[in-house]
N, C-alpha and C positions, 0 to 999 in steps of 0.2 A: 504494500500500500504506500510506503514511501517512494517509492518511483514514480508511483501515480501524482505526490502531490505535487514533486519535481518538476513532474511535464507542466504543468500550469504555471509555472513560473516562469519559462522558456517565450523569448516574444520574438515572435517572428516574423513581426518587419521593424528595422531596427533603421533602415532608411528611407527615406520617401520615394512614392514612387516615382520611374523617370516618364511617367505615363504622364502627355497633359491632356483634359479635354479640350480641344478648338471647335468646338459645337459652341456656338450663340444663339439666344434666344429664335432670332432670324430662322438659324439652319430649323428649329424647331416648331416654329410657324410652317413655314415650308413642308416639312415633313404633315406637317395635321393637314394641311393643304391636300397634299398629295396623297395619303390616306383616304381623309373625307372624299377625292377626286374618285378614288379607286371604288370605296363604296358605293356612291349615287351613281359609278357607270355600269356599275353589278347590279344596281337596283332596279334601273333604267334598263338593261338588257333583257329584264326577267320580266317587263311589264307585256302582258296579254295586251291584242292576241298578239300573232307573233311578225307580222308584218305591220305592226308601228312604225311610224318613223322614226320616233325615239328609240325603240329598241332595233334598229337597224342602222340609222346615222351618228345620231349623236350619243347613244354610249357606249359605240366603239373610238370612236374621238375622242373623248372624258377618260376613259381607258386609254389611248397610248399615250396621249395628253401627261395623263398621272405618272405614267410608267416611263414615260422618253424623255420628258421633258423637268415636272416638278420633283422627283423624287431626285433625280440624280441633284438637279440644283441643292436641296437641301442638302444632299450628301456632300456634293463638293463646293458650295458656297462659303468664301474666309474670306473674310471683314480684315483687311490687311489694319496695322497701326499706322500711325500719322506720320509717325518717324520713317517709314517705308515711301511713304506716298512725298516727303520732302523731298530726299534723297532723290528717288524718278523724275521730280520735274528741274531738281540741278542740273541730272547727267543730262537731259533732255536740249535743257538750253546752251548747255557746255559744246555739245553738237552742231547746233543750228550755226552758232558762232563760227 
């Protein structure tokens, strides 16, 4: 039983993680976006009968819509710092010159 109480005492993460999140509120708008996108074109696919417009036109559009275009954004959407965005329009005019 004293081994057991041992292990408890043992901490195992003793440094932080090197993991950051770069998701912002945005990327996560985005994602509810595209979720909600995905739903109302599933919904919209399944409405009777079955030669609707709706469920013929537009929620196959709402669907790759969701799929092509909003979700990857949310995935790959990064809000650069300002310090970033100085630095581009230096090198930018150091050129033109």
């Amino acid at each position: 039983m004293s081994s057991r109480s041992s292990a408890k005492n043992i901490h195992l993460w003793r440094s932080p993680s090197p993991f950051n999140i770069y998701y912002s509120n945005i990327n996560y708008l985005f994602l509810g976006i595209g979720v909600l996108g995905i739903i109302i074109g599933f919904v919209l696919l399944s409405a009777k009968p079955w030669d609707n417009p709706k469920a013929l036109y537009f929620a196959p559009l709402l669907l790759v819509a969701a799929y092509v275009i909003i979700l990857p954004v949310s995935l790959l959407f990064f809000k650069g710092s300002n310090s970033d965005k100085s630095t581009d329009s230096e090198e930018g005019s150091e050129k033109v010159e």
